[in-house]
C-alpha positions as CSV (number, residue, x, y, z in Angstrom):
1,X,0.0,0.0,0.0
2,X,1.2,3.6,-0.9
3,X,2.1,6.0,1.8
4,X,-0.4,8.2,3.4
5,X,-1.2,11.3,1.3
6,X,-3.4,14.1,2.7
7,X,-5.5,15.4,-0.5
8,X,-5.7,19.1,-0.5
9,X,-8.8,21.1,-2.5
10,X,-12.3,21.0,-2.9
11,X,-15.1,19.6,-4.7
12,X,-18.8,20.8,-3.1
13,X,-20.9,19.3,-5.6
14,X,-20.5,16.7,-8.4
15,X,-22.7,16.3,-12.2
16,X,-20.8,13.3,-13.1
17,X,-17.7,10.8,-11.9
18,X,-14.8,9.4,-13.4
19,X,-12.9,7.3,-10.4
20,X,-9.9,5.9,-12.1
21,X,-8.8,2.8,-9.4
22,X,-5.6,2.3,-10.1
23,X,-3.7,-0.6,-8.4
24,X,-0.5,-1.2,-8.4
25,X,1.5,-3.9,-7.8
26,X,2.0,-8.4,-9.0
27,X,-1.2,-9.7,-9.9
28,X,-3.0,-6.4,-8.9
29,X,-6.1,-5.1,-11.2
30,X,-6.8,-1.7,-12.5
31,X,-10.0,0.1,-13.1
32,X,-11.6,3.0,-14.6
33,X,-14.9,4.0,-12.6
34,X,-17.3,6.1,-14.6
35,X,-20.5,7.9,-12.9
36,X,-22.9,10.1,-14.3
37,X,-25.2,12.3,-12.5
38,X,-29.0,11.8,-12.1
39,X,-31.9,14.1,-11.7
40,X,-31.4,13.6,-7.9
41,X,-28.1,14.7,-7.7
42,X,-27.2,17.9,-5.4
43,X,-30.3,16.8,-3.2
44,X,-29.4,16.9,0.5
45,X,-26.5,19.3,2.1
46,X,-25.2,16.7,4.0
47,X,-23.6,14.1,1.3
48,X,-20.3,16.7,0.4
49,X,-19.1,16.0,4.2
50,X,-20.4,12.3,3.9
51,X,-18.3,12.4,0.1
52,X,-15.2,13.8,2.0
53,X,-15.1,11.2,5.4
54,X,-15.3,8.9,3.2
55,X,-12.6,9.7,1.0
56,X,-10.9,10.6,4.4
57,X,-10.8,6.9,5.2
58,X,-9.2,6.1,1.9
59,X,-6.2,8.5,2.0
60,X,-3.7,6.2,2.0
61,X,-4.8,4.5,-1.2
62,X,-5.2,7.8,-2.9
63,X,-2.9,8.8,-5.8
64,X,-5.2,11.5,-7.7
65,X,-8.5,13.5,-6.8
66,X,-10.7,16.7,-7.7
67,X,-13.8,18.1,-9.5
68,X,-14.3,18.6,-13.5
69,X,-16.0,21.8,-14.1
70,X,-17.8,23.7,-16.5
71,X,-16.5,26.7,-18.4
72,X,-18.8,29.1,-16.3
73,X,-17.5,27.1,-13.0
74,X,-20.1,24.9,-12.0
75,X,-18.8,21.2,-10.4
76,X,-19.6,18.7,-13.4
77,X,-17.8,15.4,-11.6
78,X,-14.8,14.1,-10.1
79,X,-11.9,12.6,-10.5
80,X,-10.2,9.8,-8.0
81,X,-7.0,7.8,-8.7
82,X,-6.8,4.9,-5.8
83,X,-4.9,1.7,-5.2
84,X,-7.2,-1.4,-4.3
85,X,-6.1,-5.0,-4.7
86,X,-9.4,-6.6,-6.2
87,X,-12.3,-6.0,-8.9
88,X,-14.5,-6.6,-5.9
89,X,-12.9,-4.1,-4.3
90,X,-13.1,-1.6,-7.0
91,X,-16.6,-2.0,-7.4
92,X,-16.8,-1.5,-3.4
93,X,-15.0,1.6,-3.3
94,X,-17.7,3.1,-6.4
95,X,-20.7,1.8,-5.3
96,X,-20.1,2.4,-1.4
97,X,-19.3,6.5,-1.9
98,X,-21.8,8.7,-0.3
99,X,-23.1,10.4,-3.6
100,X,-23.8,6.5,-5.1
101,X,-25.0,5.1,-2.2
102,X,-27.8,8.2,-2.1
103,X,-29.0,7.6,-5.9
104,X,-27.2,10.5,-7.3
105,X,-25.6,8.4,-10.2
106,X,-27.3,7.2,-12.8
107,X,-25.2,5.1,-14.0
108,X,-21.8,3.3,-12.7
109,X,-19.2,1.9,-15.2
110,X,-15.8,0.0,-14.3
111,X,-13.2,-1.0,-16.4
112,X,-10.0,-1.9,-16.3
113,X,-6.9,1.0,-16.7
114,X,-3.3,0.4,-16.9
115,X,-1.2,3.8,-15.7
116,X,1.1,5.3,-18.0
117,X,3.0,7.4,-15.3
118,X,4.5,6.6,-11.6
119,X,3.4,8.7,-8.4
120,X,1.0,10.0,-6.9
121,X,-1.0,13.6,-8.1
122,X,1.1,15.2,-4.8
123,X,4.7,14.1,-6.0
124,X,3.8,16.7,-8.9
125,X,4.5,20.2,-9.2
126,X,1.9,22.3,-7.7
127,X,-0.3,24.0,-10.1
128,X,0.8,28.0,-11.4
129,X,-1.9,30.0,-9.6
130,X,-4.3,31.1,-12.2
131,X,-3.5,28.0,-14.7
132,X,-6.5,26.2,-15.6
133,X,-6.0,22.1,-15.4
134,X,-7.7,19.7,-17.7
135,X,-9.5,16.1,-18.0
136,X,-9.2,14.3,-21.2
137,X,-10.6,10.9,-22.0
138,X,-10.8,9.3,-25.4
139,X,-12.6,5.5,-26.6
140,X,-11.3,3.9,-29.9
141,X,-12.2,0.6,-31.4
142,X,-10.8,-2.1,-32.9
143,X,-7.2,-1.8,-31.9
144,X,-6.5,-5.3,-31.3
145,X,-3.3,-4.3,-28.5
146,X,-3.2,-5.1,-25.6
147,X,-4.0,-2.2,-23.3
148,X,-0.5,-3.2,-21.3
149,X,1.7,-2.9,-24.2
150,X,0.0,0.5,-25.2
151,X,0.0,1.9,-22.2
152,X,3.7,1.1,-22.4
153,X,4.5,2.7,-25.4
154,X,2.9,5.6,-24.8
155,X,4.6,5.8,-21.5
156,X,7.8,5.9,-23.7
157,X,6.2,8.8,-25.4
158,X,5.2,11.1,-22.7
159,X,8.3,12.8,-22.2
160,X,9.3,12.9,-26.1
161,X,6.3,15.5,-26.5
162,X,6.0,18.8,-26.3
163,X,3.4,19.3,-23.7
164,X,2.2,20.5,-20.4
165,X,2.3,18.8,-17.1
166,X,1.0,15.5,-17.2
167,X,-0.9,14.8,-13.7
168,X,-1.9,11.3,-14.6
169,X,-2.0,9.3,-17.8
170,X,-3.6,5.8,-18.3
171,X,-5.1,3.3,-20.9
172,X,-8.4,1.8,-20.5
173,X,-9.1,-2.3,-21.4
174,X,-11.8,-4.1,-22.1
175,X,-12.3,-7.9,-20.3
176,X,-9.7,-9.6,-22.3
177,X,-6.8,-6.8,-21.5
178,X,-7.1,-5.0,-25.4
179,X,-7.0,-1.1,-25.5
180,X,-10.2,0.8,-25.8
181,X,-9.3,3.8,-24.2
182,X,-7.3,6.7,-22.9
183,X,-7.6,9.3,-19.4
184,X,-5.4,12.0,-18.5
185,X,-4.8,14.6,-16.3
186,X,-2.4,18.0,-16.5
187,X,-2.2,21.3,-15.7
188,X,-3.2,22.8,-18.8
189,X,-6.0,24.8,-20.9
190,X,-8.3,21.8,-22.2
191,X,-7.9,22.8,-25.4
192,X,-4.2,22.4,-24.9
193,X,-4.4,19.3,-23.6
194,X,-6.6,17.6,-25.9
195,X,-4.1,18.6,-28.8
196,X,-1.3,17.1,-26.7
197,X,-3.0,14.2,-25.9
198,X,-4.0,13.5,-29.3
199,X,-0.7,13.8,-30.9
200,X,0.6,10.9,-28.3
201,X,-2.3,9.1,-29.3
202,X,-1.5,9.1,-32.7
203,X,2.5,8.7,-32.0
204,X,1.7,5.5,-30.7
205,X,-0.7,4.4,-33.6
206,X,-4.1,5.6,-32.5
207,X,-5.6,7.6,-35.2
208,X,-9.0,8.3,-34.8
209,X,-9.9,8.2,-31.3
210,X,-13.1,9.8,-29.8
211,X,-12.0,12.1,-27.7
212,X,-13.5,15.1,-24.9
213,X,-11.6,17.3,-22.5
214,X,-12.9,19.4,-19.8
215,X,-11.9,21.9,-16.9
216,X,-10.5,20.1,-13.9
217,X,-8.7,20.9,-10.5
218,X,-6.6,18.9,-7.5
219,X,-9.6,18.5,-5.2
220,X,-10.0,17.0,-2.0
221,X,-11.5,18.6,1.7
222,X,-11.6,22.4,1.8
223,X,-8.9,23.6,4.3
């Protein structure tokens, strides 16, 4: 198990989750946990301190956190990188949160991810005050690699490209361990980031992914 790290940040209110599991470690399992928001969602004052004790007990597993937003600043979802040794466990940590456990999600997807970079989101540089930080997640098909060898390669990549400052980087799987996706993290505009994260998409052979970014910031309890 990772070290103890304290998140720092906020995130009072979430339209959608993305909690990327990722577990590190022989014969250990990765996942990418998708939520999305239902029409209940924002519905009792409580759940944000319920959200952050529970996140509180998971501190030591934690290796990224915070809140997507919209362009006009409204909370849109949330981000959490964690290290768990099991799909059972996975699907615990997602389905046990406060904000699932209250209805607030419509949906819940998890899938495997295999990380692309080493650390934690605190063993980066702190963010320039002022400079925007970015979510970017892409889906292609019909690949036919193996999301371990891709993720590889574009680890390889990262620091060949021009680009801003990667938080996290990670390649989705389907059951049977072949690439289907991409998620990323770094302080930069999202229009930045998307550009950067498509050029190593398509350095390492993916050329037409589907891909979104969005506002995001390092979250975690309000100090």
């Amino acid at each position: 198990m990772a070290p103890a790290r304290r998140p720092a940040g906020g995130c009072a209110r979430l339209a959608w989750a993305i909690l990327v599991v990722a577990v590190r470690g022989g014969g250990f399992v990765k996942f990418l946990v998708l939520g999305v928001d239902g029409l209940a969602f924002g519905s009792a004052d409580d759940l944000p301190e319920a959200h952050w004790t529970y996140m509180d007990s998971w501190a030591d597993a934690l290796i990224a956190r915070g809140p997507t937003m919209s362009v006009d600043g409204h909370h849109t979802g949330s981000v959490h990188v964690v290290e768990l040794p099991t799909s059972a466990a996975a699907h615990r940590f997602a389905h046990e949160e406060p904000f699932a456990m209250a209805g607030w999600y419509s949906t819940i997807s998890v899938s495997p991810v295999v990380p692309s970079m080493d650390g934690s989101m605190w063993d980066r540089p702190a963010a320039v005050p002022g400079q925007a930080s970015c979510l970017v997640t892409a889906s292609f098909l019909d690949q036919n690699r193996s999301a371990v060898d891709l993720a590889s390669s574009v680890r390889q990549r990262l620091d060949a490209l021009e680009s801003g400052r990667w938080i996290f980087v990670g390649v989705t799987s389907d059951d049977t361990g072949n690439a289907v996706g991409f998620v990323a993290m770094a302080d930069e505009d999202p229009s930045d980031t998307q550009r950067n994260a498509l050029a190593l998409l398509r350095s390492v052979g993916i050329t037409d992914p589907t891909i979104r970014s969005q506002l995001w910031r390092r979250g975690g309890r309000p100090a």
